[in-house]
N, CA, C and O atoms as a GROMACS GRO file, in nm:
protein
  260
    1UNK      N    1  -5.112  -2.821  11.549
    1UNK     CA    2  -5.093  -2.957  11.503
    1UNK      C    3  -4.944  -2.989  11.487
    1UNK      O    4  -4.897  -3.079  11.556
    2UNK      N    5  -4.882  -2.934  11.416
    2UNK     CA    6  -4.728  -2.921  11.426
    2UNK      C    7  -4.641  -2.913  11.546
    2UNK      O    8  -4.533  -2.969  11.566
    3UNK      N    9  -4.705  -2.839  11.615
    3UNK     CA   10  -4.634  -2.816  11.752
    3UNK      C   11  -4.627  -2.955  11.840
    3UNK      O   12  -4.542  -2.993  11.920
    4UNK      N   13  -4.752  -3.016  11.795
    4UNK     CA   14  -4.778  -3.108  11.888
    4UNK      C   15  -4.704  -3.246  11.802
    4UNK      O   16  -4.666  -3.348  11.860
    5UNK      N   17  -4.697  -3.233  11.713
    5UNK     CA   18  -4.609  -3.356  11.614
    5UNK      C   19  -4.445  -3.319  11.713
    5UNK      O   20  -4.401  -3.398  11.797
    6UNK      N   21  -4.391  -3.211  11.685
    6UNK     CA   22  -4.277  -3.188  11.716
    6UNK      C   23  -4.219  -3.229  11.832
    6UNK      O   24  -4.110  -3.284  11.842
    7UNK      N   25  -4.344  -3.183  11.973
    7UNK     CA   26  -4.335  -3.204  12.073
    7UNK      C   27  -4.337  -3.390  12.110
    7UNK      O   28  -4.278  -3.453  12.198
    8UNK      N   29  -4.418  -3.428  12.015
    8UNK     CA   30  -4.433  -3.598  12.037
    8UNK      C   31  -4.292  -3.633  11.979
    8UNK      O   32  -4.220  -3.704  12.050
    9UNK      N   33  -4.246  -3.592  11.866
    9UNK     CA   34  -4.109  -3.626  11.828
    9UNK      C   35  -3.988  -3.625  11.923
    9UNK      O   36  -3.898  -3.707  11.942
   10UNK      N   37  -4.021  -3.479  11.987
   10UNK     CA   38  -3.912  -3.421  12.088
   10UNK      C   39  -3.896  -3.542  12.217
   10UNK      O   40  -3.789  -3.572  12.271
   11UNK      N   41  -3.999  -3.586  12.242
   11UNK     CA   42  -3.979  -3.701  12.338
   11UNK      C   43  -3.976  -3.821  12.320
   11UNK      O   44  -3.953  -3.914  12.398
   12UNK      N   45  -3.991  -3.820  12.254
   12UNK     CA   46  -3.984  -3.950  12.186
   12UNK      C   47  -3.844  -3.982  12.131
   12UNK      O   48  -3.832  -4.099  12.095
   13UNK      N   49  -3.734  -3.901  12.117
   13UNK     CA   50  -3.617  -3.891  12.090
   13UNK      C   51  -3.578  -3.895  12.230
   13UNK      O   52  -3.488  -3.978  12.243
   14UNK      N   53  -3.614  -3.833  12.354
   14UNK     CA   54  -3.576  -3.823  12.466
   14UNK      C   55  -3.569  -3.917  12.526
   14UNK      O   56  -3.477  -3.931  12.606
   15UNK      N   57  -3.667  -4.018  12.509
   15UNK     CA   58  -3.705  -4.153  12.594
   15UNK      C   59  -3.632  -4.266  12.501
   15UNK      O   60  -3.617  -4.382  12.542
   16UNK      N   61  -3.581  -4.217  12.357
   16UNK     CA   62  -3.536  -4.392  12.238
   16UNK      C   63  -3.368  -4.325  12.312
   16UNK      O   64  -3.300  -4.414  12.362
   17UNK      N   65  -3.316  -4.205  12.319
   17UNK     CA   66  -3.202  -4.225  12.340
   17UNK      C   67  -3.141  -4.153  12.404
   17UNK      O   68  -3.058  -4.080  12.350
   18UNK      N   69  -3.167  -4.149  12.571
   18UNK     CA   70  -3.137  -4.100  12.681
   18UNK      C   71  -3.130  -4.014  12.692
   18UNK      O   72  -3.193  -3.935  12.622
   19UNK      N   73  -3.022  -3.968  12.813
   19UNK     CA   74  -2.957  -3.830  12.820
   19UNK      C   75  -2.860  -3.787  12.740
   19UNK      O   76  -2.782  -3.872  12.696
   20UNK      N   77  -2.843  -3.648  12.704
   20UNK     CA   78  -2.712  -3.639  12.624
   20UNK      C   79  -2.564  -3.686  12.722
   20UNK      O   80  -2.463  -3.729  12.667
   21UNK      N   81  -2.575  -3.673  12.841
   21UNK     CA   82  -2.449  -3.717  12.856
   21UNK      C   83  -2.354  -3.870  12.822
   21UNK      O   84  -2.242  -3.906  12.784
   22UNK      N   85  -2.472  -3.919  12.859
   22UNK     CA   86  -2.429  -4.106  12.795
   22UNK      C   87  -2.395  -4.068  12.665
   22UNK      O   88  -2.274  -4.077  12.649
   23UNK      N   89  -2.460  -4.024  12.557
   23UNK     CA   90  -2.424  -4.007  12.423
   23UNK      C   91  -2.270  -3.929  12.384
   23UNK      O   92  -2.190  -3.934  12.290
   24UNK      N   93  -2.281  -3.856  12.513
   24UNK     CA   94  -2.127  -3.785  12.462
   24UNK      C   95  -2.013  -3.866  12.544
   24UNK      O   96  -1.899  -3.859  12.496
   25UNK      N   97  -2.034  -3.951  12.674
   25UNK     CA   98  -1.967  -4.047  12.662
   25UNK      C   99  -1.910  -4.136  12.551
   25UNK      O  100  -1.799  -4.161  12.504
   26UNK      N  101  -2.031  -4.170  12.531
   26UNK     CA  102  -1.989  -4.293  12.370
   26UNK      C  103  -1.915  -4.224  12.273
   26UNK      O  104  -1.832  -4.287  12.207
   27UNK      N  105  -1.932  -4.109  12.255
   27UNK     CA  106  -1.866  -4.048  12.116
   27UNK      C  107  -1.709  -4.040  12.220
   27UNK      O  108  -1.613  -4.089  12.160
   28UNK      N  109  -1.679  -3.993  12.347
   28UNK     CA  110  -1.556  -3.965  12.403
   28UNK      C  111  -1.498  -4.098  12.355
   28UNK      O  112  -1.411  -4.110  12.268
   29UNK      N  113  -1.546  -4.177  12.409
   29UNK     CA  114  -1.475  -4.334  12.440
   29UNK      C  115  -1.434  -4.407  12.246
   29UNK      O  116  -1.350  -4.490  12.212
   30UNK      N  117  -1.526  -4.340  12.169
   30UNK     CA  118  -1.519  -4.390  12.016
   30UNK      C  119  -1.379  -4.334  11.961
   30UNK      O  120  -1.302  -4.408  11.900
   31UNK      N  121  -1.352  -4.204  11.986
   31UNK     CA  122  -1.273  -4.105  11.939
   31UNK      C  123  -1.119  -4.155  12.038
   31UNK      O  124  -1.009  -4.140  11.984
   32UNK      N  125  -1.126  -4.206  12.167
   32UNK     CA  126  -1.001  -4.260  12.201
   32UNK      C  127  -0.977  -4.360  12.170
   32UNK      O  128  -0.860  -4.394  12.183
   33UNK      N  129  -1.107  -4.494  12.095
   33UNK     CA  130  -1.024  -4.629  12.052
   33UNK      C  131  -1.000  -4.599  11.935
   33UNK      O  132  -0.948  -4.690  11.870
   34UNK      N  133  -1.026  -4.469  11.862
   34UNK     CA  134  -0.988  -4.474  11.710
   34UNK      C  135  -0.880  -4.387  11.702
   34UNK      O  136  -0.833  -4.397  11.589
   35UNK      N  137  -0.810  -4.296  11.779
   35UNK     CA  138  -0.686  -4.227  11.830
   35UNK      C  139  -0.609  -4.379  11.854
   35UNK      O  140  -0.536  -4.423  11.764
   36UNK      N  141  -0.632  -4.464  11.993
   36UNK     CA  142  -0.564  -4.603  12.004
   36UNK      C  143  -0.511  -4.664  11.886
   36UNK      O  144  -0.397  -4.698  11.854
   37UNK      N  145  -0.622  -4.670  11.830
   37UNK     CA  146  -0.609  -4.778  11.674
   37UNK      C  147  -0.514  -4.730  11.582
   37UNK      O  148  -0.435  -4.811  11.534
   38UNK      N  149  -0.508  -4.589  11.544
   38UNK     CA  150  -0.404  -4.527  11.510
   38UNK      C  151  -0.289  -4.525  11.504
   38UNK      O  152  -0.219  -4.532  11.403
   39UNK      N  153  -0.240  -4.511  11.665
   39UNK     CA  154  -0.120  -4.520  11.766
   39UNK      C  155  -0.075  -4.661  11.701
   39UNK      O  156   0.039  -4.674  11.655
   40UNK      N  157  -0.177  -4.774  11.699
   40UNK     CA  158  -0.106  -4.913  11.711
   40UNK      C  159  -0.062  -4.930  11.542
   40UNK      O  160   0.047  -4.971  11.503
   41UNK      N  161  -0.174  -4.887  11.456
   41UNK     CA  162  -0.085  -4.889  11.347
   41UNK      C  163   0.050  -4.822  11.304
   41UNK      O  164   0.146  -4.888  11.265
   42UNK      N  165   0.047  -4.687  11.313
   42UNK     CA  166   0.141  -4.616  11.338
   42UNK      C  167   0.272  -4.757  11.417
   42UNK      O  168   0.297  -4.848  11.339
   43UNK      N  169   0.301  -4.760  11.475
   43UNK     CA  170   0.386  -4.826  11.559
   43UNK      C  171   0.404  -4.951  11.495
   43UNK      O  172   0.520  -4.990  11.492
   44UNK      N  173   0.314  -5.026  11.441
   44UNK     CA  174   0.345  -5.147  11.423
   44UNK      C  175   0.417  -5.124  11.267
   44UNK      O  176   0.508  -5.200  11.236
   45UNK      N  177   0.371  -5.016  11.170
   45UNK     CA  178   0.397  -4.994  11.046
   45UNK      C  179   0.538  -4.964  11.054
   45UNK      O  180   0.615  -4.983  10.960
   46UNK      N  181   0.571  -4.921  11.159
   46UNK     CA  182   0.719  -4.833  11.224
   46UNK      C  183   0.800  -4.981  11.231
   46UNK      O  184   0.886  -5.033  11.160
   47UNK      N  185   0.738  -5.017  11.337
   47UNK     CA  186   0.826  -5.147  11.385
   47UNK      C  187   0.885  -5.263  11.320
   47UNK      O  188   0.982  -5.338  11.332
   48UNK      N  189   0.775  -5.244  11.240
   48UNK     CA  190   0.748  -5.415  11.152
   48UNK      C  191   0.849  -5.380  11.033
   48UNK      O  192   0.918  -5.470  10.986
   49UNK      N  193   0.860  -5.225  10.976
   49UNK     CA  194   0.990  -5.202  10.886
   49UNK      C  195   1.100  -5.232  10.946
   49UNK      O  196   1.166  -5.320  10.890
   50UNK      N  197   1.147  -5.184  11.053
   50UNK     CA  198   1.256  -5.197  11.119
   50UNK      C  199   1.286  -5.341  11.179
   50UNK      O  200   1.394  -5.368  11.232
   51UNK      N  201   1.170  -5.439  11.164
   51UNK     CA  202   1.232  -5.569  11.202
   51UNK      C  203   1.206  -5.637  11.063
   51UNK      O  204   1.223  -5.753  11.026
   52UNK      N  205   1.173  -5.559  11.018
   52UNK     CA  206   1.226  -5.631  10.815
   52UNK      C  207   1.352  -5.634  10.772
   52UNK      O  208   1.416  -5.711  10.700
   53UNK      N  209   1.379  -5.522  10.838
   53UNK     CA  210   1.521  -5.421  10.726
   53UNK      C  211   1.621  -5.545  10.916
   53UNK      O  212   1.676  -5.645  10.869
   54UNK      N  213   1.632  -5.541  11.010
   54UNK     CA  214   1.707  -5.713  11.072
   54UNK      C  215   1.726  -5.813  11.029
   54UNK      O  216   1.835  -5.867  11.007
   55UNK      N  217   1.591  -5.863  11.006
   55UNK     CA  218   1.594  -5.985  10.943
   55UNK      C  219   1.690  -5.999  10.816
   55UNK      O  220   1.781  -6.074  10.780
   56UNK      N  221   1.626  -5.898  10.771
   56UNK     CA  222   1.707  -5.942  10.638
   56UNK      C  223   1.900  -5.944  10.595
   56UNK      O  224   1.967  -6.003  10.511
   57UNK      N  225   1.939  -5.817  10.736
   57UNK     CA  226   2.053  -5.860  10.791
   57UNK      C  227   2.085  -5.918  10.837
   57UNK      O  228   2.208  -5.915  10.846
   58UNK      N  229   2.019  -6.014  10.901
   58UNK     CA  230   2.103  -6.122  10.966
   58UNK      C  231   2.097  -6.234  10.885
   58UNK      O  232   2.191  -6.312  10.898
   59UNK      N  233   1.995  -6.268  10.787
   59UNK     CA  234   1.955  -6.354  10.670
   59UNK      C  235   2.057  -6.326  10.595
   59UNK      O  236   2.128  -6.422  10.563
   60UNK      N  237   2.092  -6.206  10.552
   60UNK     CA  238   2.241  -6.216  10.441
   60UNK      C  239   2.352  -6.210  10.506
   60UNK      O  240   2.449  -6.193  10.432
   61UNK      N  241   2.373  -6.217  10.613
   61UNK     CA  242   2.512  -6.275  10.698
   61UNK      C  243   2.515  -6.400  10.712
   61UNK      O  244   2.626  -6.452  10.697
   62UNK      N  245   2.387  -6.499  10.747
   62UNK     CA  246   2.379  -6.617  10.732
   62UNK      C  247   2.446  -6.725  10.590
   62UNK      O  248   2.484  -6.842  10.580
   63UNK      N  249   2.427  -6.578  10.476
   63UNK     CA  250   2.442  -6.666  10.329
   63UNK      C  251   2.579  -6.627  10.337
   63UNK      O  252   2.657  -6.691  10.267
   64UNK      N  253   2.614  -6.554  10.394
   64UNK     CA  254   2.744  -6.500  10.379
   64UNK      C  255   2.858  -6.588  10.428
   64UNK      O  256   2.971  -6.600  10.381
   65UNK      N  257   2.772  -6.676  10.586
   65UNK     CA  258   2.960  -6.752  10.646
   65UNK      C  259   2.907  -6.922  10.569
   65UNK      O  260   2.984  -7.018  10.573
   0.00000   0.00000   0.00000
């Protein structure tokens, strides 16, 4: 009776969600836009200081002439 629960389970998982390879696609492709997403914060957190710390030099040269 069990065996046969398991076995109905076992396919029944097989047929709701494919092959494993599609699935390890999706996890590949998840893990490089969240590496991406990273990268862009990283960079923008970088950038966006360094065009703070400009601005604000050229803003107090402005008060300056």
């Amino acid at each position: 009776m069990i065996k046969t629960q398991w076995l109905f389970f076992a396919s029944w998982m097989r047929a709701r969600f494919g092959d494993t390879q599609r699935g390890a696609s999706l996890v590949e492709y998840a893990l490089l836009v969240a590496l991406i997403a990273v990268v862009c914060i990283l960079a923008i957190t970088f950038l966006g200081g360094r065009a703070s710390e400009k601005f604000s030099e050229i803003g107090s040269h402005m008060d300056n002439t």
